[in-house]
N, C-alpha and C positions, 0 to 999 in steps of 0.2 A: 274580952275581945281584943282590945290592945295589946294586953299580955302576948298574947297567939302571935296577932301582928309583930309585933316585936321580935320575939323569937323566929315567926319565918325572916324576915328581913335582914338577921344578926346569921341565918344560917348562909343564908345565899351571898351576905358579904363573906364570911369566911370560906363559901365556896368556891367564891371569887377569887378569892387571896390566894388559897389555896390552886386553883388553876393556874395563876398570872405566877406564882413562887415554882408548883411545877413546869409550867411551860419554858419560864427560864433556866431551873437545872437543865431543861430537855436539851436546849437550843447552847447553855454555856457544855454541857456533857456529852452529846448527838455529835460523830465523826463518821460525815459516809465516805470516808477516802475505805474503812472499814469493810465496807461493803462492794470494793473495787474485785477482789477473788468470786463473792460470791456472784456479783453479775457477770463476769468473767464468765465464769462455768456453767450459767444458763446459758449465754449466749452462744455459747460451743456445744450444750447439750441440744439446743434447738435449733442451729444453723451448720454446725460439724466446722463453724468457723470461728478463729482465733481474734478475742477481742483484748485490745492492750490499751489500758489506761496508765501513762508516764506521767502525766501530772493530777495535778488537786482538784479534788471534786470541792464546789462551794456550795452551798445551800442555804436558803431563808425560808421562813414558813409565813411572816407576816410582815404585811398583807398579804403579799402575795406568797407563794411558793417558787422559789426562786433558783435558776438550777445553772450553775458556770463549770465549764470542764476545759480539758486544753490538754494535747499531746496524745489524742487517741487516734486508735487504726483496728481497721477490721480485717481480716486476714480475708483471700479465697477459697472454697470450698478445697476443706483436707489439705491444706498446702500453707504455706508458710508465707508466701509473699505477699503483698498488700494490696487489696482489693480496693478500699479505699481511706482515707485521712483526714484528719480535722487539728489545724492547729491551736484552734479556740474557737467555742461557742457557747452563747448563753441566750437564757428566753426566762420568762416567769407566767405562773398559772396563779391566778386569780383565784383563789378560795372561798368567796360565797357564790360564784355559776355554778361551781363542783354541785352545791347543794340540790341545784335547781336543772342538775345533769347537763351541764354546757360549760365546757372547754374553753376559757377563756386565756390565748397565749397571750401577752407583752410582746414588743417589737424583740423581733427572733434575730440575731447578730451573728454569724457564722467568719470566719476570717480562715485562710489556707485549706481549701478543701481540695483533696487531690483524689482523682478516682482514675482507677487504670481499668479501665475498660477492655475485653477483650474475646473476637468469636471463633471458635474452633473453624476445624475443616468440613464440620458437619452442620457447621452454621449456629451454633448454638451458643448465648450470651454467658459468660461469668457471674452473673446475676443470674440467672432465670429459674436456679431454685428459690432463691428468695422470692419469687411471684408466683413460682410454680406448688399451688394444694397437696397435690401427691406428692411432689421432691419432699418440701415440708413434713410433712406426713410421714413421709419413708424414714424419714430419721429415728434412732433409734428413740432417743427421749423427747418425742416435740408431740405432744397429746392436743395441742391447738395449735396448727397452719399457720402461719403468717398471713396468708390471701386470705385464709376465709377468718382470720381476727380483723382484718382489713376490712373486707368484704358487710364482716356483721357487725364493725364500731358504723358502718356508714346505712346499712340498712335493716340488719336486726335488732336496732339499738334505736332509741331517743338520743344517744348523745350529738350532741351539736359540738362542733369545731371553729370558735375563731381565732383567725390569728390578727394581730393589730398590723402584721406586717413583717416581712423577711428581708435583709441586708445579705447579700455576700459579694465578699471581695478576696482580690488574693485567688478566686479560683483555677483551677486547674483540670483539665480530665483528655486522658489522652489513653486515641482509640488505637487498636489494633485488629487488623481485620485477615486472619489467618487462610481462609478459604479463598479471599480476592488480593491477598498482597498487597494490602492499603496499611497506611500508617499514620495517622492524624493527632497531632495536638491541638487542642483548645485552651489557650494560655491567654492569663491575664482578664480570668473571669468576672463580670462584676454584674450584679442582678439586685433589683428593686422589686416590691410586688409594693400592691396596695392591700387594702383589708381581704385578706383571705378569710372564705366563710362558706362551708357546705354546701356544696351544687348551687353556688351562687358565681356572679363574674366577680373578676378581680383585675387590676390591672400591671401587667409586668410588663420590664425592661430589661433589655440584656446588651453589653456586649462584651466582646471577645477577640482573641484574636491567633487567626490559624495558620496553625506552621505544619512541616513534613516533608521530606525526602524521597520520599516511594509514597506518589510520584513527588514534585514540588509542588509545596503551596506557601503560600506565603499572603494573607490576607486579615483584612478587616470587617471584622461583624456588627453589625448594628439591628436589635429587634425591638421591635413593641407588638402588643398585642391584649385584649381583652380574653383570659381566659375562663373556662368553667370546669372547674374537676370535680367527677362523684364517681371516686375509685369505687365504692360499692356498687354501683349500677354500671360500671365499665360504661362511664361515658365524659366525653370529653369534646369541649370544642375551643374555638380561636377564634374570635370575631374582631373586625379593622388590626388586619395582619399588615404590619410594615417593617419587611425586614430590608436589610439592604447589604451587599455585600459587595467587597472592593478588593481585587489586587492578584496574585496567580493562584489560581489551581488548576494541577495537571498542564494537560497542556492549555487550557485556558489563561488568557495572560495579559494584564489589564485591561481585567475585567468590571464592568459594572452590571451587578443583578440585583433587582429590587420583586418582591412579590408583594402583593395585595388582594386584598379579598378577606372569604370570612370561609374558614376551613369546621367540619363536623363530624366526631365520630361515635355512633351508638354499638358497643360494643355486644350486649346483649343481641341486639336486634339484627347484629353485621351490617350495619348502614354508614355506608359513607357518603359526604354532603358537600359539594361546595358552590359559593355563590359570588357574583363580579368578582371572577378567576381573571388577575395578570400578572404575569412574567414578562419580564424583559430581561434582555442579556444583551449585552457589547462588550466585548472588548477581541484580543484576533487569539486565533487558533495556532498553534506552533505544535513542531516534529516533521512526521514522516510526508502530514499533507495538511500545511499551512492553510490559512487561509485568515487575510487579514481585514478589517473595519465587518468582522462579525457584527451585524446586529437582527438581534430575533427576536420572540414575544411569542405570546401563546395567551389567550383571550379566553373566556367562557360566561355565561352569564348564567348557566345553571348545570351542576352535574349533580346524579343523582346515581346511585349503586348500590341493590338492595341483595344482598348475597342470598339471606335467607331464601326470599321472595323469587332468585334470579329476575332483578329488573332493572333494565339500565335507560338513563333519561337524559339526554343530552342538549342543549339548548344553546345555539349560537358559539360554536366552539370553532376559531379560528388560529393557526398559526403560519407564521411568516418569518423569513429567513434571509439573508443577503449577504453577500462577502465578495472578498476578491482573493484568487488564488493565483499569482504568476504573471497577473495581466488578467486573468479568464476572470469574470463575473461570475457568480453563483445569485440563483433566484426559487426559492421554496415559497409555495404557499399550500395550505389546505384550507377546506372552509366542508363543515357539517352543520346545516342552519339548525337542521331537529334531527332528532334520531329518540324514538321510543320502543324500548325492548318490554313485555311482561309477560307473564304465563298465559295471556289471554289472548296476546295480539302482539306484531310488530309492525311497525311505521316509518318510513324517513322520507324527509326529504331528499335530492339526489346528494349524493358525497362527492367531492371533486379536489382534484390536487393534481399541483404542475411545480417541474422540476424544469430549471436550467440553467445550463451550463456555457458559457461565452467567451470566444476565446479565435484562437485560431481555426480552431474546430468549435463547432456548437453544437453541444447536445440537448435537445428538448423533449421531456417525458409526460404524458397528462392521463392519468388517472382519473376513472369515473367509477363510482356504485347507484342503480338507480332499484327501484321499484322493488322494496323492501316488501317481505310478507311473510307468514306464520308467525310462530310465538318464540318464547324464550327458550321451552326446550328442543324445537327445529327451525331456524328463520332461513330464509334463501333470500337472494338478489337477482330478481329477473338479469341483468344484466351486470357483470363486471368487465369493465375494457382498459385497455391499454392502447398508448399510441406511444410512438416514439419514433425517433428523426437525429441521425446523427449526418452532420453538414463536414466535408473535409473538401475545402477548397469548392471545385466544380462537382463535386462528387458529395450526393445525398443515399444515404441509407435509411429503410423507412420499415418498420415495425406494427402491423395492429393487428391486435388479436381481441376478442370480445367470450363471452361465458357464462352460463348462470353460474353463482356462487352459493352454496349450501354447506349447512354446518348445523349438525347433532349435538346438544350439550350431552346427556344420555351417555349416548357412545363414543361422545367426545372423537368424532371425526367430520369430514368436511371432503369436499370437493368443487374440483372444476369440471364441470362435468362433459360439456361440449364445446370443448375449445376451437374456434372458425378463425382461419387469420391469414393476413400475406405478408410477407417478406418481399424486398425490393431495393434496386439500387434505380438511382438518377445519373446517367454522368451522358454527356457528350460526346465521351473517348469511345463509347460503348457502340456496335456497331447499329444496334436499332434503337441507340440512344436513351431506354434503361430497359429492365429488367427484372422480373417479379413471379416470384410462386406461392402456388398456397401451402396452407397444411392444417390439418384436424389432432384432435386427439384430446389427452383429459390428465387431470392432474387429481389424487388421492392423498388423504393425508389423516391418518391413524393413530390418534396420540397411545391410547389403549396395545393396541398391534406395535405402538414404536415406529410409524413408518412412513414415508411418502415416499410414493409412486409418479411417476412419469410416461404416458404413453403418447409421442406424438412420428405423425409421419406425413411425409410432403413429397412432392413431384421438382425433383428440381433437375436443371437440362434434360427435360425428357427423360430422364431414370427416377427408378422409387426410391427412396430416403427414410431407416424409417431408425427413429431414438428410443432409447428407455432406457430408464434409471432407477433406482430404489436408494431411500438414506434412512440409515438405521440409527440407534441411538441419540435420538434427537434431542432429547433435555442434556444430557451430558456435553461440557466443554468442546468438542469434539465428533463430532457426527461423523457416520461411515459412508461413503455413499460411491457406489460401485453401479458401471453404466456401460453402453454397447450402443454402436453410432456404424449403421451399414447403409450406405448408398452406392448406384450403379455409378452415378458420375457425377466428379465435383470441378465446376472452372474458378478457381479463386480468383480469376482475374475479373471476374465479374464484381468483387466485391473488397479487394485490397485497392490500394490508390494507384493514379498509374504513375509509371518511370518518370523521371525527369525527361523533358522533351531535349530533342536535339538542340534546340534553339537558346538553351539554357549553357550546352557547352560553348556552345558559340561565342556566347554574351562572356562567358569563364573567359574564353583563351582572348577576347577584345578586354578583359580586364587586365590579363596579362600584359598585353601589348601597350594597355596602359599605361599600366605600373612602368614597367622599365622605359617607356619617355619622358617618365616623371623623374625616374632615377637618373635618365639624358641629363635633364634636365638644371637637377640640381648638381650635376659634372660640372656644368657649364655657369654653373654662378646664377640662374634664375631664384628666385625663391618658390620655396617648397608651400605647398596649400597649408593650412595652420591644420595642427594637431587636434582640434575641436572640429573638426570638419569631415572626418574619416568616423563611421559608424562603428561603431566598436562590436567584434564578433558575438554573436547570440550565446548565451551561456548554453553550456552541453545538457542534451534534452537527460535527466537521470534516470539509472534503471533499478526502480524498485522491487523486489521479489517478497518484501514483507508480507505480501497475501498466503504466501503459501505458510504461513504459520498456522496449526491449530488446524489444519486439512488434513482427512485423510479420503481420498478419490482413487479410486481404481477403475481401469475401463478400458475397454478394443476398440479399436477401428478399422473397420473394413471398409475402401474405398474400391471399385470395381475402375473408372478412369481419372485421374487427376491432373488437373491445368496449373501449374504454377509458369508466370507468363507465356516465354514460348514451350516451357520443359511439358512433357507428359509424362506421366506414371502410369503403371498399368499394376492392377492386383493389390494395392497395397495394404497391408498388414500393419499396425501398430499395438500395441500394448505401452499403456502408458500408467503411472501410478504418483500420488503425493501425497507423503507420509514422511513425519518428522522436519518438516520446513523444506522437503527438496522432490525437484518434480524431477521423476524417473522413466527414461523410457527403457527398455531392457532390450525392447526387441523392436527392430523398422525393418521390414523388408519390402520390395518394392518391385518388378520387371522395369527395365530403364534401358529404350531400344536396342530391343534384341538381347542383353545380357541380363542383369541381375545388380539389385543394390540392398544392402544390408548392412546395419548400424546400432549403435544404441547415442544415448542423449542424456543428458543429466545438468539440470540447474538447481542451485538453493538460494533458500532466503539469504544467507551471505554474500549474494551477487559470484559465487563461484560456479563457470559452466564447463561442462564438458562434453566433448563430442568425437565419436570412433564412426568412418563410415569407408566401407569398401566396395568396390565396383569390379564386376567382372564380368569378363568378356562384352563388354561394352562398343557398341560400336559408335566410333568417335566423331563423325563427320556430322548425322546428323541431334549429333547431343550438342558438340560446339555450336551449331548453327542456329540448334533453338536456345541456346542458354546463354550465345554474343550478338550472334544476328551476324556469325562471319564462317565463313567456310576455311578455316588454318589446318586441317589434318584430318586425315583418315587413316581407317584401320581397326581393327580390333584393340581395347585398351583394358586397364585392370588399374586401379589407382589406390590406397591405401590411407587414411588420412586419422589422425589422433592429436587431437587438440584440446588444449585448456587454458582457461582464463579466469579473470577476478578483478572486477569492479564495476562504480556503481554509476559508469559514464559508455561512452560507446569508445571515446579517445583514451579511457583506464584499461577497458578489456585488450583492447588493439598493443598497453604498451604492455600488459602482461604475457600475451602470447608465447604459449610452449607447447611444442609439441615436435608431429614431422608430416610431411605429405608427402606420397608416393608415389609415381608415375609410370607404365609401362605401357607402351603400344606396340604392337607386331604387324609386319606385312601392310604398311603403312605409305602417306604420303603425305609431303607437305605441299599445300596446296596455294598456288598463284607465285612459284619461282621453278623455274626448272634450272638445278644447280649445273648439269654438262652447258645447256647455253650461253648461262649466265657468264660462267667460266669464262666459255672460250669469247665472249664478248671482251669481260674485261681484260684476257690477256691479250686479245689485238688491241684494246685503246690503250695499254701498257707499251706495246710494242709500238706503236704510232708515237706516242708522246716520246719515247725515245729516241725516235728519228727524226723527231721536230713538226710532228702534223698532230694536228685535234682533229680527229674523224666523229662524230655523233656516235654517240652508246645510248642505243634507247634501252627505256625503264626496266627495270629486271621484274615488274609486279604485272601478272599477265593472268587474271582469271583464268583461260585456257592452259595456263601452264604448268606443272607439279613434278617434284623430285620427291620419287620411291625411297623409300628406305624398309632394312627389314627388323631393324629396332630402335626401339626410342625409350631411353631409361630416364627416369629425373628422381631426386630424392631432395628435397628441403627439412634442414634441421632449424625451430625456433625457440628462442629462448630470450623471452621477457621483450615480446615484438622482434626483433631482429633474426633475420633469417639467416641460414649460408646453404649456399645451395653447392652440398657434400658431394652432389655425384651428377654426371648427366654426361651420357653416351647416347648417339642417333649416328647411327652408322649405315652408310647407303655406298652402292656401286664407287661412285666416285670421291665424295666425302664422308669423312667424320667428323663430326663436332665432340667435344667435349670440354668441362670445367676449367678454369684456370683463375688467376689470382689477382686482385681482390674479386669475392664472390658473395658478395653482402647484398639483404633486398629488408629496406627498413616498411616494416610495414605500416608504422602512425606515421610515419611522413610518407609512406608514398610513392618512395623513390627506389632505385636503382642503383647499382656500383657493381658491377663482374665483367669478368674478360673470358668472353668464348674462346677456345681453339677450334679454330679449321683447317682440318688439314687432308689436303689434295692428294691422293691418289699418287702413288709414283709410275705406277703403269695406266693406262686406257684399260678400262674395262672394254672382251672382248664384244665386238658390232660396234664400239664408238668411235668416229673418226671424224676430231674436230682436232684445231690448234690449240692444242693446251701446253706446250713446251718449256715456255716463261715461268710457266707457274704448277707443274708438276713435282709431287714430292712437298711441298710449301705448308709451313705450317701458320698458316693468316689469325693471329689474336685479334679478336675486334671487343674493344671495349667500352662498354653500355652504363652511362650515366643519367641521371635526371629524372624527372617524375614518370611515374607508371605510362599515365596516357599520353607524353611525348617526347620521349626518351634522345638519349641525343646516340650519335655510333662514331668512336673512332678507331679506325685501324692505325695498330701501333708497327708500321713500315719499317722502323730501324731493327725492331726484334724479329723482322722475319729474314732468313735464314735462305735466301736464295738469288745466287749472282745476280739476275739480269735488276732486282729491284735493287739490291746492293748497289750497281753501277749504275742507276738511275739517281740513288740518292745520293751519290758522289759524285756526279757529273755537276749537278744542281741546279738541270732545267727543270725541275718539277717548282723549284723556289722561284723560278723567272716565269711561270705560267703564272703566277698567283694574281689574282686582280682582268688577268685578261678579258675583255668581253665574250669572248668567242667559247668563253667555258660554258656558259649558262646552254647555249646553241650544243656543245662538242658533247656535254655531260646534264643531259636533263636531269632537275630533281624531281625523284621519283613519288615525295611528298603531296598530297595533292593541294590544290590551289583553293586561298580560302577566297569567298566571293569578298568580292567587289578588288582584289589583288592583281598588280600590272602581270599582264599576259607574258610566258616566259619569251616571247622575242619582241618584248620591249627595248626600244635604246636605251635604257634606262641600265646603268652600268650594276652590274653585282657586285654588293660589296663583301671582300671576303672570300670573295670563288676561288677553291682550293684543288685544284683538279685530284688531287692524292684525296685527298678531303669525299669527294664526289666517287671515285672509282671505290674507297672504302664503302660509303654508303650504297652503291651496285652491289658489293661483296657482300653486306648486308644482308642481302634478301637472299642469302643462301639458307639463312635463319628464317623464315618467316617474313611476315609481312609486319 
């Protein structure tokens, strides 16, 4: 029996031996750099992607199985470029778990891992055959999937997975996102886990740091989290989530956003989970509509989304919003306490949310959904409402409409079904002090069909009003939506703000007067008020057209009367369209007393407008009257006008101005000067002042008074604001006027520079029998400076061409009347008197009284008032 003993014992040493002498040939003879082709070539037969190993494979068997690599990259599906990189990493597997079927990793050490991330236009990842069964599958040589080897090491299988733990650093992965024009780096990667281990938690760490250009980012990341992955049962979650992140993205722009909470996803079952849900975010919003000391949040204490099930479960979900944009305040809140959706039953309590806006204007919006009922695949809302109030100065505009709310999962459509609501202004200017109509109708919305519907219609000034609309292609970038807007009559003035009161030019021309006593002032050696004490001019309000990007709107308008303040329209016609960033109107036509008006119209998002509008047979008297509130000419007219501009101010559009305006009246009059009287007025006080006497020359501005003429031509050429007015004849019995030099009208300033010719008649028209002999045949320049609304007038006397003023202004009593009192008496100004101004036959001396001066301004009004 020892003998045996022996023998087995003497065998199993030398099997011993025999092991520990092969297992070292193995390990001095064993080169898997060797085996670099042949995994090469599965890897490509099973992923059709390109694996490259440039450096050394190392390997250990004992203890553990020990695996070091460095310099590899995996290509993108069929393509050559690099999907993603590793510039070293190594791990070791435990070789008595293998026995007992568990996976035992060593702490996993990764260093330059670089992944290029990237999603088509069809939205689909550079990865997603590697996830995707069937891509796998489709391959020519891949006889087991990747997802479902994935799928069955985690649940068809006993084997168990631990890792002791994963380091990386040095990482890198940068996104590109083709269908949205995003471009994202995640640079300067560096991540911790704790013991990873089979549908159990683990705890990771991350951060990062993100860059990009389209759009800019530039920011700091910081995560923690408890995770649990069981890629075989697609299920994953995050519990005590705290991430945090700092600096710009997009136009967000120091920023701070933190989340917390505990986030949950069962992919099997489509369940999504989350619980103490916060977000916060500050920092300010910058570009097209800033908006600074952002701070927001977003709350929830329970969401629940069971896709399978259709069930949705919502519990204390509130968010809040604040900023400042320009001065105006911004103010968001919502708040949903409960809300329970399922196939059995739907619930909520009421839903509510209010918007506003503060500022010069205030706008205020408050959204309600109450009395929730059916299930998840039809639920309705007794009620859905709207209110809304936008505040402009004295002037309120007021909004409320109310609706049940229904919505089909099924047929995935929805409605408004009975829409009840009024419109209304508040103002004081208003004659019954405001203003208000109702209106009905219902709003459709068809995701199946591709469609929303619009049918509403309202009573407004006594005429019916009625809209409708359709928008087609609504998942796509771009929606069509094509629409028709008919009512018997619209007064805008019910509902635009009103003119600047008189009282405001008033307050203008007492600043004027101001100013230049200031300017006295400082002549004279006072000191000037300090430079911190003058309010500095409000920056130019901007004009944005950004909205029409990404629109495409088509639609008519048929109005039956229209009020734009005192103007009327009668019939009018519009087609209007916005497509490719620019609103078009092709067609305006309009009745515009007694004649006819027709035009087209065109602006774009580039801030570049343009406008073509022609007028015929127009009758002039009462179009001036309702569009100045002054009676200056009658007649029949025809006017021509084509104009274009560009920018993004109202003072940019005014300095680009180009175009022309055109003017023609027939069988006409100008209204409050009659030119024979006026005449032979001024040639007696000519003739008086020549023989040494001031006689009184009353006003030449006489509402009862008007000079006929039987044409009245004007043409103005602009270019880049500045005008030259190229042509202008008005030819009557006794006078013509026409053009003369300089003929400049600056339109961003406002002002004025040309010299009328007037010139007299060398015969009397026959039936007229006044004194015109001084000044018959005379061709009188009068030259017109200074701002629009108070122009100044001088007659240039020396250029005019006729003895008797010749010998007046060489004699040089016109020089020795100057200053006299008895002009203000001899030569009223015909200006009117502003209040509280000394009465013109005050003893109070005129300073300045220029009788030549004064008899120009009578001449004057052969022009208009």
């Amino acid at each position: 029996m020892n003998v045996w003993l022996k023998r087995v014992l003497f065998s199993l040493v030398v099997a011993l031996l025999l092991a520990v002498v092969g297992l070292a040939i193995f390990l001095l003879t064993f080169n898997p750099n060797a085996y670099k082709s042949r995994l090469e070539s599965l890897v490509f037969e099973r992923t059709a992607r390109t694996l490259t190993i440039d450096g050394d494979i190392g390997l250990s068997l004992f203890p553990r199985i020990g695996l070091s690599v460095s310099d590899v990259a995996l290509s993108n599906r069929d393509a050559k470029d690099t999907f993603v990189s590793i510039d070293s990493a190594r791990f070791a597997v435990a070789i008595w778990p293998l026995l007992s079927n568990r996976l035992v990793v060593d702490h996993v050490a990764v260093t330059g891992l670089k992944a290029y991330v990237v999603r088509d236009a069809r939205g689909r990842f550079n990865f997603s055959d590697l996830l995707d069964a069937d891509g796998a599958a489709a391959s020519a040589a891949a006889p087991v999937p990747l997802a479902a080897a994935a799928s069955a090491s985690g649940a068809g299988s006993d084997l168990n997975i631990d890792i002791a733990g994963l380091e990386l650093k040095a990482g890198r992965v940068q996104y590109v996102d083709q269908r949205d024009g995003l471009s994202t780096t995640f640079d300067q990667i560096e991540a911790n886990t704790g013991r990873v281990t089979y549908d159990q938690p683990f705890d990771v760490s991350l951060k990062a740091v993100i860059t990009g250009n389209d759009p800019v980012q530039n920011a700091q990341l910081q995560a923690q989290a408890l995770l649990r992955l069981n890629p075989g049962g697609r299920g994953y979650s995050a519990q005590k989530i705290n991430v945090q992140l700092n600096g710009r993205l997009g136009n967000l722009d120091q920023s701070q956003a933190t989340l917390r909470g505990n986030l949950a996803y069962d992919g099997k079952a489509r369940n999504f989970s989350a619980d103490n849900l916060e977000l916060a975010l500050n920092g300010n919003i910058v570009g097209a509509h800033p908006i600074q000391g952002l701070k927001a949040s977003l709350t929830a204490a329970q969401l629940r989304l069971d896709q399978r099930n259709t069930a949705l479960k919502i519990d204390k979900l509130a968010l809040r919003a604040v900023g400042q944009d320009s001065g105006r305040a911004m103010d968001l809140a919502l708040d949903a306490p409960a809300l329970a959706i399922s196939p059995d039953s739907a619930q909520a309590d009421p839903v509510t949310g209010t918007f506003k806006w503060t500022g010069d204007d205030t706008l205020a919006i408050s959204l309600g959904l109450e009395g929730l009922s059916g299930n998840a695949g039809e639920w309705q809302f007794r009620a859905a409402s709207l209110d809304g109030a936008l505040t402009q100065g004295e002037r309120l505009l007021r909004l409320k409409l109310t609706s049940p709310l229904a919505w089909n999962m099924a047929l995935r459509k929805g409605s408004l079904s009975a829409i009840k609501g009024d419109m209304g202004v508040r103002d004081q200017a208003l004659p019954s002090g405001s203003y208000e109509f109702p209106m009905i109708g219902s709003v459709h919305l068809g995701l199946v069909q591709d469609l929303l519907a619009a049918d509403l219609n309202a009573v407004i000034d006594g005429g019916q009003a009625a809209f409708k609309s359709q928008t087609t292609k609504l998942a796509t970038p771009q929606p069509q939506t094509r629409f028709t807007l008919n009512t018997e009559k619209l007064d805008l003035n019910r509902w635009l703000p009103a003119p600047p009161a008189a009282a405001a030019a008033g307050s203008g021309g007492a600043g004027k007067d101001a100013a230049k006593e200031a300017g006295k002032s400082q002549d004279k050696g006072q000191g000037a008020a300090p430079a911190g004490d003058a309010k500095a001019p409000p920056a130019p309000a901007p004009i944005d057209l950004s909205f029409l990007q990404g629109l495409d709107v088509e639609g008519d308008v048929r109005i039956g009367d229209l009020r734009v303040r005192d103007v009327q329209l009668m019939g009018v016609g519009i087609q209007a369209r916005v497509q490719k960033g620019a609103l078009t109107v092709p067609k305006l036509a309009a009745g515009l007393y007694e004649g006819t008006l027709s035009g087209q119209f065109n602006a774009a998002a580039d801030q570049t407008f343009g406008l073509k509008l022609n007028l015929d047979k127009v009758a002039v008297a009462p179009l001036l009257q309702a569009a100045l509130g002054r009676n200056l000419l009658s007649g029949r007219g025809a006017a021509q006008i084509d104009l274009r501009a560009q920018g993004a101010t109202l003072d940019a559009l005014q300095r680009s101005l180009t175009g022309r305006a055109a003017l023609q009246v027939r069988d006409g009059a100008v209204q409050g000067v009659d030119a024979s009287r006026t005449l032979a007025e001024v040639a007696a006080a000519l003739g008086n002042v020549l023989k040494g006497r001031l006689d009184a020359l009353a006003s030449p501005f006489d509402s009862r008074r008007s000079t006929a003429f039987s044409s009245l031509d004007g043409r103005l050429d602009l270019k880049d604001g500045q005008g030259t007015l190229s042509k202008l004849s008005v030819v009557s019995d006794l006078v013509r006027v026409s053009e003369g030099k300089p003929a400049r009208i600056d339109v961003p300033g406002r002002s004025l520079d040309l010299v009328l010719q007037a010139q007299v008649a060398a015969r009397l028209p026959k039936g007229l029998d006044i004194a015109l002999t001084p000044l018959l045949g005379s061709t009188i320049p009068i030259h017109i400076t200074g701002p629009w609304d108070h122009p100044e007038y001088d007659v240039s006397w020396s250029s005019i061409r006729n003895p008797s003023i010749q010998r007046a202004l060489k004699s040089g009593l016109m020089e020795l009347l100057k200053g006299r009192d008895l002009i203000d008496q001899a030569l009223p100004s015909p200006e009117p008197e502003a209040p509280g101004a000394a009465p013109k036959n005050s003893a109070a001396p005129a300073s300045g009284a220029d009788p030549v001066e004064r008899i120009g301004k009578a001449i004057k009004g052969l022009l208009g008032q």
